[in-house]
C-alpha positions in Angstrom: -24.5 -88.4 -121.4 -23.5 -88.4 -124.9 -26.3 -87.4 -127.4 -26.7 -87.8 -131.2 -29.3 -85.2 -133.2 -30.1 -84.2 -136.3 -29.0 -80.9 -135.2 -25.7 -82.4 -133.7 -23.3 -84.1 -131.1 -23.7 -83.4 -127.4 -21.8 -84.5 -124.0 -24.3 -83.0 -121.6 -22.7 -83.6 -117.8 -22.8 -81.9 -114.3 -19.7 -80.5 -113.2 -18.8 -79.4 -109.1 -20.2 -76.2 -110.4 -23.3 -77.1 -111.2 -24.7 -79.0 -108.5 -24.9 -75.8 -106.4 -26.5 -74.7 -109.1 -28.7 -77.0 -110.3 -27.5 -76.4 -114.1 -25.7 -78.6 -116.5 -22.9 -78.3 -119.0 -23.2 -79.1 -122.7 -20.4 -79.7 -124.4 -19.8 -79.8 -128.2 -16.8 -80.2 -130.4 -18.5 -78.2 -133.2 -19.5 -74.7 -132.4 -22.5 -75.2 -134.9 -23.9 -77.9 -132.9 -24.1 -75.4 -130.2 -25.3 -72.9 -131.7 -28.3 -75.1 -133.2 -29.1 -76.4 -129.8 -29.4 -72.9 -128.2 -31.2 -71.4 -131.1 -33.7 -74.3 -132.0 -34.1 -75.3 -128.2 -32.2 -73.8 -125.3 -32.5 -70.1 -125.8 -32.5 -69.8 -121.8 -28.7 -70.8 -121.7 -25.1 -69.0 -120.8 -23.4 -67.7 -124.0 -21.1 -70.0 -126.1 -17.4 -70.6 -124.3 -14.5 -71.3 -126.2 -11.5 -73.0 -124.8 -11.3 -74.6 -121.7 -8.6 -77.2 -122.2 -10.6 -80.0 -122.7 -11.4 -82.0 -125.5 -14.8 -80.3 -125.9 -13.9 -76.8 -127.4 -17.2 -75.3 -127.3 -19.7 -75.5 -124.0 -22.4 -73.5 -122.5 -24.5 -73.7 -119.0 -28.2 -73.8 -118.5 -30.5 -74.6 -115.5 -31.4 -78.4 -115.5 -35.0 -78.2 -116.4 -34.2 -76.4 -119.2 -32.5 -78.7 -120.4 -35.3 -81.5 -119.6 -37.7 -79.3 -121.8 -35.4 -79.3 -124.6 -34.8 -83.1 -124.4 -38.4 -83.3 -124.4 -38.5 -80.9 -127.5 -35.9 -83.0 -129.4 -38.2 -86.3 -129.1 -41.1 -84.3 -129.7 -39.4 -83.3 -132.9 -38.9 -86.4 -134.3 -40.4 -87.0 -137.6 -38.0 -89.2 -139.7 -38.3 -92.8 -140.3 -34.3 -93.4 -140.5 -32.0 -91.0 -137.8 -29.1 -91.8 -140.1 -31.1 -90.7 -143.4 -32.2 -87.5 -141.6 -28.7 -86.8 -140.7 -27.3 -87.0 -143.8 -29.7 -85.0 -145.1 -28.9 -81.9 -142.9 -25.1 -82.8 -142.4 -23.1 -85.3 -145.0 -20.2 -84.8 -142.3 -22.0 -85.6 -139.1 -24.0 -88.8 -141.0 -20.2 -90.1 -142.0 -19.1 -89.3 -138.5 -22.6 -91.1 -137.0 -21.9 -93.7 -139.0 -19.0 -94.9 -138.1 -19.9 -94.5 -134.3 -22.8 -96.8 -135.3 -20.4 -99.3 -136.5 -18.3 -99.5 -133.7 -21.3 -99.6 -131.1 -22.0 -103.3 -133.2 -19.6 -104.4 -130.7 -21.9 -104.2 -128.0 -24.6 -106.1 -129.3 -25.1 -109.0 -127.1 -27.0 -111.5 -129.3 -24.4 -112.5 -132.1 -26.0 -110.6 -134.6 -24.5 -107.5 -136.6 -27.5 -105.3 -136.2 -30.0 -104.0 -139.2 
């Protein structure tokens, strides 16, 4: 699953290695993003790998329900009338970034119309 915060980008997934487990991998292409996520909501979590030779530099392991509760946390959080407002507000980057993610989703609208 990809995910979109205000604290950043996620690709959250379940490797062979975690099924035994029952733990997921979140994956991050800023190291920030990470570090934001752990801090702010998944302090029970493996330490911050670098490397890997994928396209996500940065990934770290936690058991599956922790990562339910800090899904939960993240909606429980909301408190902004306009995700791409509260974005920008925390990171101009990640808003430009967002945005133009949000443009190219447009494509799968299936009524005709360009979105709002």
């Amino acid at each position: 699953m990809w995910i979109q915060t205000t604290i950043g980008f996620f690709s959250i997934v379940q490797k062979p290695e975690d099924v035994e487990r029952d733990t997921l991998t979140i994956r991050a292409r800023s190291r920030d993003h990470l570090e934001a996520l752990k801090i702010s909501y998944l302090l029970e979590s493996s330490s911050i790998q670098a490397g890997g030779g994928t396209d996500y530099p940065y990934r770290l392991v936690a058991p599956r329900y922790a990562v339910e509760d800090a899904m939960t946390m993240i909606v429980a959080a909301i408190d902004y009338r306009n995700f791409k407002d509260a974005v920008a507000d925390e990171d101009p980057l990640a808003a430009s970034v967002y945005g133009k993610v949000h443009a190219a989703l447009q494509a799968l609208t299936d009524d005709g119309s360009k979105g709002r």
